[in-house]
C-alpha positions as CSV (number, residue, x, y, z in Angstrom):
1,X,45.1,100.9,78.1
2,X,48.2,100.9,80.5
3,X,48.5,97.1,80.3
4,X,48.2,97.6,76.8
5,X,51.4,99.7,76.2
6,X,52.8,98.0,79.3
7,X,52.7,94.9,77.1
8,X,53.9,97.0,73.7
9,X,57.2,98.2,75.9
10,X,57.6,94.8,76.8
11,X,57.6,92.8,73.4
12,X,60.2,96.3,72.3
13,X,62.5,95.3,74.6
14,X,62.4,91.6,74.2
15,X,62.9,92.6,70.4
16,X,66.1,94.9,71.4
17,X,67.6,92.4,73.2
18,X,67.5,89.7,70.9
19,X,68.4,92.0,67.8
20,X,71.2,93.6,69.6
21,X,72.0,90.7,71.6
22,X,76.0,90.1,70.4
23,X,76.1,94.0,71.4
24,X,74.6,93.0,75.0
25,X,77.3,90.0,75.4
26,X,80.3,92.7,75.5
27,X,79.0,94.2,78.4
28,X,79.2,90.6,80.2
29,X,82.8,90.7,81.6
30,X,82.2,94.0,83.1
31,X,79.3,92.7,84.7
32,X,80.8,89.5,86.1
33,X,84.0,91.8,87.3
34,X,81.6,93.7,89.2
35,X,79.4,91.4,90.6
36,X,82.0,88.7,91.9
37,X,84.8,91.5,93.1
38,X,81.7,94.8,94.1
39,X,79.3,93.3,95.3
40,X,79.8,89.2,96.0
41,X,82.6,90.9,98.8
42,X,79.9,93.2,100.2
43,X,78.0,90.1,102.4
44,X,81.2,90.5,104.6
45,X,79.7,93.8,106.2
46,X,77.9,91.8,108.3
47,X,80.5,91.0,110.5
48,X,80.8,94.5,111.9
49,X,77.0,93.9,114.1
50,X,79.1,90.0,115.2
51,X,81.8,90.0,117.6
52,X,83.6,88.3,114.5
53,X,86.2,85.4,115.6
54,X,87.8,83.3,112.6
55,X,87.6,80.1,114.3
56,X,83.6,80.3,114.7
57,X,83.2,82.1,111.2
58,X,80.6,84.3,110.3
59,X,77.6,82.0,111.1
60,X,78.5,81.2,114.5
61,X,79.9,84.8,115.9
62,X,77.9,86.1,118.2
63,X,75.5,88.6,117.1
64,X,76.6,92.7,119.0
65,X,73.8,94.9,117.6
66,X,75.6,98.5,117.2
67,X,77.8,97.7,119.9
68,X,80.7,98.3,117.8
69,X,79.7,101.8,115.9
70,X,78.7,102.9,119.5
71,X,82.6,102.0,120.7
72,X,83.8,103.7,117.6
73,X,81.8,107.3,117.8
74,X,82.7,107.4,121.8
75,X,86.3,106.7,121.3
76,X,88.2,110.2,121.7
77,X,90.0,109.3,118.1
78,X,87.2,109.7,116.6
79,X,87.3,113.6,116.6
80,X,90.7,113.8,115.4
81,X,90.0,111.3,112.7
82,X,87.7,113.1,111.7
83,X,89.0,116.4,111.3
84,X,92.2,115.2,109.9
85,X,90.4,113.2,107.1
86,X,87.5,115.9,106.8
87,X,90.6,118.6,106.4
88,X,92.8,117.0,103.9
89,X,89.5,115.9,101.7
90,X,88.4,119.6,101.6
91,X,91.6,121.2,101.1
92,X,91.8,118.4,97.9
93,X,88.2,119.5,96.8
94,X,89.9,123.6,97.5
95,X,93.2,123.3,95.7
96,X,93.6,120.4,93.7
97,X,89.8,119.8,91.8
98,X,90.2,123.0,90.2
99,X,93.8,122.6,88.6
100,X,92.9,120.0,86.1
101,X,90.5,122.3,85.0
102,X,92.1,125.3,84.4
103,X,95.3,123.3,83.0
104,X,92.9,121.2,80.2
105,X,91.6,125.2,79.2
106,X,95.1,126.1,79.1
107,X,96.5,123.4,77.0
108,X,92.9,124.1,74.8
109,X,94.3,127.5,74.1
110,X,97.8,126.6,72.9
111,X,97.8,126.5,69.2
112,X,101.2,124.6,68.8
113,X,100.4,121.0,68.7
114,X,103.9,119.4,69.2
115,X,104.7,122.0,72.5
116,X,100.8,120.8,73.2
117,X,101.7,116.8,73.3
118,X,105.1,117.7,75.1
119,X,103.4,119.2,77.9
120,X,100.7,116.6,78.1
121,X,102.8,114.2,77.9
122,X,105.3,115.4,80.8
123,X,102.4,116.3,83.0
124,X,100.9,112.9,82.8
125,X,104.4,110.7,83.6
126,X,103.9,111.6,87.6
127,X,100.6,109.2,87.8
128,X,102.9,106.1,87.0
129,X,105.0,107.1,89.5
130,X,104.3,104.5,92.6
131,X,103.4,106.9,96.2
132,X,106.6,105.2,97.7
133,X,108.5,107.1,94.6
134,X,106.8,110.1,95.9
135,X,107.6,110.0,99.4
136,X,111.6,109.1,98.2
137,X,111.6,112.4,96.0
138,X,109.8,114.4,98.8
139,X,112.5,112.9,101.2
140,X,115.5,113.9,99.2
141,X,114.0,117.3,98.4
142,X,112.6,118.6,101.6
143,X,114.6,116.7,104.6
144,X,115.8,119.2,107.2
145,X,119.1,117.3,107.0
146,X,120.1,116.9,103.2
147,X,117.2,118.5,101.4
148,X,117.7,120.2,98.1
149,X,115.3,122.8,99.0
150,X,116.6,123.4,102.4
151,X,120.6,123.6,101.4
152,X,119.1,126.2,98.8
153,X,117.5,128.0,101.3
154,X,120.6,127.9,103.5
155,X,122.9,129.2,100.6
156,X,120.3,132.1,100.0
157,X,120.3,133.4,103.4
158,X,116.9,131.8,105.0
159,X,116.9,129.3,107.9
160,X,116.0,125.3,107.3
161,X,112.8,124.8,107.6
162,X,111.5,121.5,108.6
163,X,108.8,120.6,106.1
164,X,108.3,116.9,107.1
165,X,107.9,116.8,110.5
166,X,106.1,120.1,110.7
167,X,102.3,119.6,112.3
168,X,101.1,123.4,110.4
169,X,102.5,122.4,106.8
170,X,101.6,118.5,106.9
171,X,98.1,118.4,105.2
172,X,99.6,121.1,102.5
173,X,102.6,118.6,101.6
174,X,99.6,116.0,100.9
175,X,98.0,118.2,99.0
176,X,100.8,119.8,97.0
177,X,102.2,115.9,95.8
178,X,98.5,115.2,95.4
179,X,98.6,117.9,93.1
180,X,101.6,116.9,91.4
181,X,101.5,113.3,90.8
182,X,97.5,113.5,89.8
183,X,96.7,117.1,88.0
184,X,97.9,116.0,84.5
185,X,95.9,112.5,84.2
186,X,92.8,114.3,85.7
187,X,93.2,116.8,82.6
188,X,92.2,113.9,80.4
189,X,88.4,114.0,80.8
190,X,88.2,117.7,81.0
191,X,90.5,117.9,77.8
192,X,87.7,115.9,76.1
193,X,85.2,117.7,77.1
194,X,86.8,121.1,76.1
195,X,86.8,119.3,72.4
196,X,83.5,118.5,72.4
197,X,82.6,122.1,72.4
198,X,80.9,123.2,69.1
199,X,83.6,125.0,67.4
200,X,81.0,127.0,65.5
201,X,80.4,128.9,68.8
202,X,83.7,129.9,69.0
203,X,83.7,131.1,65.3
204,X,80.6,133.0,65.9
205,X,82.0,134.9,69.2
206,X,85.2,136.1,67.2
207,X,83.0,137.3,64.9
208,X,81.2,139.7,67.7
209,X,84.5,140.4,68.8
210,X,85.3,138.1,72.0
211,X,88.8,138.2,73.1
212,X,90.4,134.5,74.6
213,X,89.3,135.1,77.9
214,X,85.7,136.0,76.9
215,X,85.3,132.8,74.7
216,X,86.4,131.0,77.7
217,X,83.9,132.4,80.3
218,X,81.0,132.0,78.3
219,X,81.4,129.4,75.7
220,X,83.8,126.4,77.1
221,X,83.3,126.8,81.0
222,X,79.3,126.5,80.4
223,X,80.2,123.9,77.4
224,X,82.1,121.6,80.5
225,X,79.8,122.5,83.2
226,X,77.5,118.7,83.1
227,X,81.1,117.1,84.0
228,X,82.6,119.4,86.1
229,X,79.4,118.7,88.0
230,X,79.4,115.0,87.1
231,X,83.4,114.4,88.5
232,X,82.5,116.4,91.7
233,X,80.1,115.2,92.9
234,X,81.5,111.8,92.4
235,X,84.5,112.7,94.4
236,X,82.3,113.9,97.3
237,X,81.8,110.4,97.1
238,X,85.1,109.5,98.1
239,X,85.3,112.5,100.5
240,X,86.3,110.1,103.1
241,X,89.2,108.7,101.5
242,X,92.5,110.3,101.4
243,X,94.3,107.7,100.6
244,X,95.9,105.3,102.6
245,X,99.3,104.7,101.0
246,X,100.5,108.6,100.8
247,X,98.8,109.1,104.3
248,X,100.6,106.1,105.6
249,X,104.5,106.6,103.7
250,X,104.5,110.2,104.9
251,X,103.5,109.8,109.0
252,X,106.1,110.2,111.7
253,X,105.5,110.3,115.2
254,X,106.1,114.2,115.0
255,X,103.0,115.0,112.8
256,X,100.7,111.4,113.9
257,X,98.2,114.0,115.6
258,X,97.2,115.7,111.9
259,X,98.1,112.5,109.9
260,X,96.3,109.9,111.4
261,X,93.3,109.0,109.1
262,X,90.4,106.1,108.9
263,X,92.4,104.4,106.5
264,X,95.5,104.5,108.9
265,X,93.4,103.2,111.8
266,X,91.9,100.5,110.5
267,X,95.1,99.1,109.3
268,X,96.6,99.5,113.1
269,X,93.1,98.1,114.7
270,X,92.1,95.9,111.7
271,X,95.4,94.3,110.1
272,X,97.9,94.9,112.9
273,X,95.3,93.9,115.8
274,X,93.1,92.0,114.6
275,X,89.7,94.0,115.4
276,X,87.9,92.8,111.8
277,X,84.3,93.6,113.4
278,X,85.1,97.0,115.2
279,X,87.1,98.2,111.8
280,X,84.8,96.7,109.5
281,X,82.2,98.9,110.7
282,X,84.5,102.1,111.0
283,X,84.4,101.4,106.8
284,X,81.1,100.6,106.8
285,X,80.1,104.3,108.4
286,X,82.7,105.7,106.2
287,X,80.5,104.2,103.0
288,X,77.6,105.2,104.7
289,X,78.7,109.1,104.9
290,X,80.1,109.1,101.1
291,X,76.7,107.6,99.6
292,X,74.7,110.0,101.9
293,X,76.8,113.1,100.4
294,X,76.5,111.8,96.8
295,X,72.6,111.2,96.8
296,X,72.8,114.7,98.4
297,X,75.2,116.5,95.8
298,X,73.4,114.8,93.1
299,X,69.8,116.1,94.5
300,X,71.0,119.7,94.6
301,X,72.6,119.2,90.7
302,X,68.7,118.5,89.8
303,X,67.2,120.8,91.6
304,X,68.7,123.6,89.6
305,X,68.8,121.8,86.6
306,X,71.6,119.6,86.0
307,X,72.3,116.5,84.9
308,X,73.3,114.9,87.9
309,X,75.0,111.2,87.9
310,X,72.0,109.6,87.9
């Protein structure tokens, strides 16, 4: 019997594919991006159990085992790596995943669609804005020297205040232009999802009463739960990740104890010294951690009832 519909399911398919087949062609460039620039790359992982030299290549470098994960995890760096990455990532996950949120329920609630575009528009402009634009503006406004916001503070009374080179505020300042340069274009999935919400549900709650606030507790935060979920836990996946660019524009000596990150390292080992093996395998343990806590966060999704990513 199981053969029977085994062989049904199969003839359906083979059916699908040839009715639908010009449909099934579209998704061919996506698939070729992915397999020749994902995963054709991926064979170079190997390299971190070799003691990888260019001139032998990768079939004649000598085979290390773990040798070079066991440097990396004994290395006193590796703590403060760590931490500083682990830090930044959660204080993201804290203070900045929530703001698109709450700003795509906010524009959702105004009811004047030109000031609506205005503000979308001007809140999206920062993401074209390059990281070394960033760090220039963060420069001119909050230098101890010549900064905007420190000759305002001076003129109102209040000391300078040395925001750049300052150890306590450094992960904040990555955070707060995080916030700035990236809130408004993450509003653009959650603003979608707020308009899928059925509209009659919102009709139906006025109807009992609801004020704004109500509506938005129980109808559209429950109607945008499945991608809240969804865009979390695929950012858990890059929990390891902070970004190399802003990380590495914004160090100093003064703050390199808090700032250094993986990314930072393996340019200064990898590119700079030319350790391919030993930092090939501090990004393969850095892969390793993000799948872990995405088959993780997705697991506890399904367990109480979600969606999940997969």
């Amino acid at each position: 019997m199981k053969v029977v519909e085994r062989k049904k399911k199969r003839l359906k398919l083979v059916s699908d594919l040839k009715r639908d087949r010009y449909l099934y062609l579209l998704i061919l460039p996506g698939l070729l991006f992915f397999i020749i620039f994902k995963y054709v790359p991926m064979w170079g992982i190997i390299i971190s159990f070799q003691d990888y030299s260019p001139y032998l290549g990768v079939l004649k470098s000598e085979w290390v085992g773990f040798a070079h994960f066991q440097r990396f995890f004994t290395n006193p760096d590796f703590i403060i790596l760590f931490r500083n990455t682990m830090m930044i990532s959660l204080l993201n996950l804290v203070f900045f995943f929530p703001i698109p949120i709450i700003l795509a329920i906010l524009l959702n609630e105004v009811r004047s669609q030109v000031f609506k575009r205005s503000i979308q528009s001007i809140v999206y402009l920062p993401h074209f804005l390059s990281w070394v634009i960033i760090a220039g503006i963060s420069f001119l406004l909050l230098s101890e020297s010549g900064g905007i916001v420190n000759m305002m503070m001076e003129k109102l009374g209040f000391s300078r205040f040395d925001f750049l080179t300052n150890e306590s505020t450094f992960w904040y300042l990555l955070v707060g232009q995080n916030i700035w340069k990236e809130t408004g274009w993450g509003t653009i999935i959650f603003l979608a999802a707020v308009a899928g919400v059925n509209p009659a549900l919102y009709e139906a709650a006025k109807m009992d009463g609801a004020s704004r606030v109500r509506q938005i507790w129980h109808i559209t935060l429950p109607g945008i739960r499945n991608v809240i979920i969804v865009l979390f836990i695929l950012r858990l996946g890059n929990i390891m990740d902070v970004g190399f660019e802003q990380v590495f524009l914004m160090m100093n000596g003064a703050v390199s104890q808090v700032a250094d990150v993986f990314e930072t390292y393996v340019y200064r080992n990898g590119i700079q010294s030319g350790q391919f093996s030993y930092t090939t395998a501090v990004g393969l343990f850095k892969s390793v951690i993000g799948l872990a806590l995405v088959v993780l966060a997705n697991w506890l999704a399904k367990l109480f009832g979600e969606e999940g990513i997969y």
